[in-house]
C-alpha positions as CSV (number, residue, x, y, z in Angstrom):
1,X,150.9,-10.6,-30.4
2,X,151.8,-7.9,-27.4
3,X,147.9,-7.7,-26.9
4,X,148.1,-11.3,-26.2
5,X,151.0,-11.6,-24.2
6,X,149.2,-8.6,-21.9
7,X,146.0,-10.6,-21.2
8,X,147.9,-13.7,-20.5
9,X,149.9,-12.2,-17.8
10,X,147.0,-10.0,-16.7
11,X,144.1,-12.2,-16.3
12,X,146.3,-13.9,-13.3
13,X,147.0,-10.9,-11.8
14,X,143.2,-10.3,-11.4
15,X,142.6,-13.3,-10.3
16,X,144.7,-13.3,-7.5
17,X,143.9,-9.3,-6.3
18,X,140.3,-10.7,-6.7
19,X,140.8,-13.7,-3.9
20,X,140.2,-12.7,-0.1
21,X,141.4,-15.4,2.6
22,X,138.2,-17.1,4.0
23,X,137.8,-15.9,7.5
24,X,138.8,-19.0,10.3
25,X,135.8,-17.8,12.9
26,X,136.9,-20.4,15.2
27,X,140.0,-18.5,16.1
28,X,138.4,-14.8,16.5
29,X,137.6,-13.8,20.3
30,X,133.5,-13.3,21.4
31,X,134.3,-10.0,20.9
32,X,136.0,-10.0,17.6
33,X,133.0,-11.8,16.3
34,X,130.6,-9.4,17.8
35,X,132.8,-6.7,16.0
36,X,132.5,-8.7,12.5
37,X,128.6,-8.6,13.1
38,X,128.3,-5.3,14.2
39,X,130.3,-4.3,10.7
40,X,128.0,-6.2,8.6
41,X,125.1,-5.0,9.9
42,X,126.3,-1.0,9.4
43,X,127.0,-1.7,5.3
44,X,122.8,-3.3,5.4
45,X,124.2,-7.0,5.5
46,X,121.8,-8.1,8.2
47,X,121.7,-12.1,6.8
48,X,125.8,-12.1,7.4
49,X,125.6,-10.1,10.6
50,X,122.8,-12.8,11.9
51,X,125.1,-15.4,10.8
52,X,128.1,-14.3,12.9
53,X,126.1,-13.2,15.7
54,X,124.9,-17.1,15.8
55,X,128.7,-18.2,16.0
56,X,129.2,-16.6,19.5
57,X,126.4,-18.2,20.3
58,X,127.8,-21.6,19.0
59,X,131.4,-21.1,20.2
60,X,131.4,-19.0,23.2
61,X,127.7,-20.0,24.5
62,X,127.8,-19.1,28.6
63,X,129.4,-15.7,27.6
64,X,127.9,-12.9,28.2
65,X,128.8,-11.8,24.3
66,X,126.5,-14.8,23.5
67,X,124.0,-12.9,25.9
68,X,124.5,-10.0,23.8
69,X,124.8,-11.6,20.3
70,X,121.5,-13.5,20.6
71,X,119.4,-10.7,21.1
72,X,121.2,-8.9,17.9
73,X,120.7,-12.2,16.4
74,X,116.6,-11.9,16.7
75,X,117.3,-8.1,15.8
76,X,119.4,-8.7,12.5
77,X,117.3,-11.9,11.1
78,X,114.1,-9.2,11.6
79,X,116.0,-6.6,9.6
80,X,116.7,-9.5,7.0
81,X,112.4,-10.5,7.4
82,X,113.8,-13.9,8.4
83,X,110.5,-14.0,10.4
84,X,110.9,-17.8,11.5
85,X,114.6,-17.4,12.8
86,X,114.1,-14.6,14.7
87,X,111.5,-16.0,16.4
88,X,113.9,-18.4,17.4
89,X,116.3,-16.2,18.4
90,X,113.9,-14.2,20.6
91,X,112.1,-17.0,21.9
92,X,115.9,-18.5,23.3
93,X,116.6,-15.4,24.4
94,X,113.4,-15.2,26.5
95,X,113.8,-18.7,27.6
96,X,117.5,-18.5,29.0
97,X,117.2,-15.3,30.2
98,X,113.7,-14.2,31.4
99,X,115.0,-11.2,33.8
100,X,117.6,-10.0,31.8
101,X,117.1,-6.0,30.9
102,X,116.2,-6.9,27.1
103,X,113.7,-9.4,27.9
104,X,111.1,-7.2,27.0
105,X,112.7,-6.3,23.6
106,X,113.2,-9.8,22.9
107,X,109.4,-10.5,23.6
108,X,108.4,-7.1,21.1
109,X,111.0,-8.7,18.6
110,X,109.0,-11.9,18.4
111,X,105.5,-10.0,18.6
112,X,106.5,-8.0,15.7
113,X,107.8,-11.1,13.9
114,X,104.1,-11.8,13.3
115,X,102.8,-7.9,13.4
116,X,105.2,-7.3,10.3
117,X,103.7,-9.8,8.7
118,X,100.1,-8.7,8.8
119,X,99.1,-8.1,5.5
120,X,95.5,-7.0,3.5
121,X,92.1,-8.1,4.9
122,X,91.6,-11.2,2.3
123,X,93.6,-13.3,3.6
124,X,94.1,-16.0,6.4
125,X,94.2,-14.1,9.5
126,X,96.2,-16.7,11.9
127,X,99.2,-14.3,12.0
128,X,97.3,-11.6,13.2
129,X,95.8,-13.7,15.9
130,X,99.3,-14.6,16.7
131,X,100.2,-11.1,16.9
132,X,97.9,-10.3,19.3
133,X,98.9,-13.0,21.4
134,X,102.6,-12.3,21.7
135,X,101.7,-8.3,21.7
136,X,99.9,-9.0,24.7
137,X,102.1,-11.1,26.4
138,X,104.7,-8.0,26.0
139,X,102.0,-5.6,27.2
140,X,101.1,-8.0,30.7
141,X,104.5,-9.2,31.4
142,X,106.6,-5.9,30.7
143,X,104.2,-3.4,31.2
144,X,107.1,-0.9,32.3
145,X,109.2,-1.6,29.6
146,X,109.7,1.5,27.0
147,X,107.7,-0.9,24.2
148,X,104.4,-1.5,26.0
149,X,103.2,1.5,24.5
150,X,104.1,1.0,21.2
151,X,102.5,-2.6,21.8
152,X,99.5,-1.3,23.0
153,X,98.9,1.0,19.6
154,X,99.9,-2.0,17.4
155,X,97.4,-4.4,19.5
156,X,94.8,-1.9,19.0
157,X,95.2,-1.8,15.1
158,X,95.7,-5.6,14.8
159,X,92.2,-5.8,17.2
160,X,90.6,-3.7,14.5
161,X,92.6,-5.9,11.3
162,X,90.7,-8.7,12.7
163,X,87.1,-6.7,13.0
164,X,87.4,-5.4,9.4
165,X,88.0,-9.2,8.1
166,X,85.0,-10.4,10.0
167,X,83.0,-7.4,8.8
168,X,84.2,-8.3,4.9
169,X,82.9,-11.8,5.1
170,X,80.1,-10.7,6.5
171,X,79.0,-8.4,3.7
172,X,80.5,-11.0,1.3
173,X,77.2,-13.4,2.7
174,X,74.2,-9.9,2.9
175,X,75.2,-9.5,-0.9
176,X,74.5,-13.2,-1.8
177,X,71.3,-13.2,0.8
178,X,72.8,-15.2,3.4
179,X,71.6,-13.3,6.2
180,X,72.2,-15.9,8.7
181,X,75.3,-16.4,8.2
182,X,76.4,-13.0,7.8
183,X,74.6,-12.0,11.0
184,X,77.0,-14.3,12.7
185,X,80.2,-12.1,11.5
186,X,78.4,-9.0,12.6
187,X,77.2,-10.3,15.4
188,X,81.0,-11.2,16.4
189,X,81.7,-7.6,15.7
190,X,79.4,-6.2,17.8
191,X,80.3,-8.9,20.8
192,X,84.0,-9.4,20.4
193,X,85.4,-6.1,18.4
194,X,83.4,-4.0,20.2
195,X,85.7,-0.8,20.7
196,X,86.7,-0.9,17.2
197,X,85.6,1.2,14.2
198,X,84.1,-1.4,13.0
199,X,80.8,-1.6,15.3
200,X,78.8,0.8,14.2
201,X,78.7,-0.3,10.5
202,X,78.1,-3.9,11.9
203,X,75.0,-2.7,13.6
204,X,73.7,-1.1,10.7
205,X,74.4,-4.6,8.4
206,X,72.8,-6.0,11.6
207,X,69.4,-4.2,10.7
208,X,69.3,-5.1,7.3
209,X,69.8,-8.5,7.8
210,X,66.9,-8.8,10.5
211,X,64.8,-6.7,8.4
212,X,65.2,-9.1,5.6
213,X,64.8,-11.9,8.1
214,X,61.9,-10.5,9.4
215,X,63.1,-9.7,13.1
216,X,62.0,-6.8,13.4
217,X,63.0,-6.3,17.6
218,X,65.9,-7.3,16.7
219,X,66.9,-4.7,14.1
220,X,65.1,-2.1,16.3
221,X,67.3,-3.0,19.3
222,X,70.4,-2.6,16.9
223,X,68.6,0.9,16.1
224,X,68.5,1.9,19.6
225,X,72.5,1.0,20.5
226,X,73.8,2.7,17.4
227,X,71.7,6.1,18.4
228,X,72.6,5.5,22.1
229,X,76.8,5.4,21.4
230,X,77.2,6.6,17.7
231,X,74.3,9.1,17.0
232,X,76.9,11.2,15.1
233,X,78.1,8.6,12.6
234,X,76.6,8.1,9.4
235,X,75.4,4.7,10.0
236,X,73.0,6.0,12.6
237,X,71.3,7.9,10.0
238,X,70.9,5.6,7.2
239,X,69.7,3.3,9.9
240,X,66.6,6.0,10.7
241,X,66.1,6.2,6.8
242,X,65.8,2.0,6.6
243,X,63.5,1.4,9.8
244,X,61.3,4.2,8.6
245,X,60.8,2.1,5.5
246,X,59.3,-0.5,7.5
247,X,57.1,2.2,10.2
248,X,59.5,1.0,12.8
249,X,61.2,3.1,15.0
250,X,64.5,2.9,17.5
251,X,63.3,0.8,20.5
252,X,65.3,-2.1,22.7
253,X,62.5,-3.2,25.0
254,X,62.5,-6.4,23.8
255,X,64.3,-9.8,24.5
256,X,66.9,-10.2,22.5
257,X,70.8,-10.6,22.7
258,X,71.1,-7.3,21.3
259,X,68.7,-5.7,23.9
260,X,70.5,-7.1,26.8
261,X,73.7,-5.6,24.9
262,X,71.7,-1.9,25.1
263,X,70.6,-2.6,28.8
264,X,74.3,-3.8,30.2
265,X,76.4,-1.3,28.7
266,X,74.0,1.9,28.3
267,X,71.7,1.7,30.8
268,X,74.2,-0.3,33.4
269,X,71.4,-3.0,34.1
270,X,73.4,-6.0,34.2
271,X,71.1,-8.1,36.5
């Protein structure tokens, strides 16, 4: 009986030391809210620090703590991988305030909004396309800024993403005896993805596809660029080993896109 008359009297109690008054946002200052944010986003609550950094923005929006809250507003919703709205929140930012000193991190905000989201090689590649879009709109328009560099590294790798997806489709049609179609992909390689790691294995899946087509100038021209620029590279030797197989040696003098490739960039003969 005293075991019940505890929990009856105690249950309240909890209940009330458990309730916390609702905060009335409409009656903090800019500042007070930026102060709120600023709090959730030191204890790792970057969705409720977005949240309250999008109410300066809504009550006090021609302050300059709305200036200040919408860039920490791209900034927390990244921290959160709320992709989409900070995005938004960069792009406003970018919009409203194109000269303004974070600008440029608003731009490498919405750039890596897509870089972030670059995942493995077999699937859809439009984000990385996007990527390299926005990463080089940082690297043109703020090439001062303290995050062109870091751009310019994560435009290289997202360059080279795109190489090594073209060059797995393109093996996915040699193994099935495509040729055709996978000489397109490597073809792209070789034209478009040029300065990645990609290119010398492209030429080499370049030979075995004319080989088996039976364009022989062709795959010889291939021979000659990969022992002109990547003589040290493994692909450079197994290509020796496969034109050997067919009495064929290295040899561009032929006309073919592949031997103007040879002539333009290794010889400099571009007329």
């Amino acid at each position: 009986m005293i075991l019940l008359c505890f929990l009856t009297v105690a249950i309240p109690g909890c209940s009330t030391l458990k309730s916390k008054p609702k905060i009335d946002i409409d009656t903090y200052s800019a500042k007070e809210i930026y102060d709120l944010a600023e709090d959730r986003l030191a204890k790792k609550r970057p969705q409720d620090a977005a949240k309250y950094f999008s109410e300066i923005e809504r009550l006090y929006p021609y302050s300059e703590w709305a200036k200040r809250g919408l860039i920490m507003q791209a900034y927390s919703y990244h921290k959160d991988q709320d992709y989409e709205n900070s995005r938004g929140a960069a792009q406003r930012y970018i919009d409203f305030f194109p000269a303004a000193e974070d600008a440029a991190y608003a731009q490498y905000i919405l750039a890596l909004s897509y870089y972030d989201q670059i995942s493995e090689v077999g699937r859809d590649q439009d984000v990385t396309v996007k990527a390299l879009q926005e990463l080089r709109l940082l690297i043109e328009r703020y090439p001062d800024s303290k995050y062109a560099k870091d751009s310019a590294e994560k435009f290289d790798m997202a360059f080279s993403f795109l190489a090594a997806k073209e060059m797995e489709v393109g093996r996915y049609y040699l193994q099935r005896g495509y040729y055709t179609s996978a000489v397109n992909r490597f073809r792209k390689v070789v034209q478009e993805f040029r300065t990645t790691e990609q290119t010398p294995e492209a030429l080499y899946r370049l030979i075995e596809c004319y080989l088996s087509l039976g364009l022989r100038g062709e795959a010889q021209s291939a021979a000659s660029i990969l022992q002109e620029s990547y003589s040290s590279t493994q692909w450079h030797k197994d290509s020796l080993i496969l034109l050997s197989g067919e009495g064929l040696l290295p040899d561009a003098g032929g006309q073919n896109w592949l031997s103007t490739i040879y002539r333009q960039t290794i010889k400099g003969q571009w007329l």
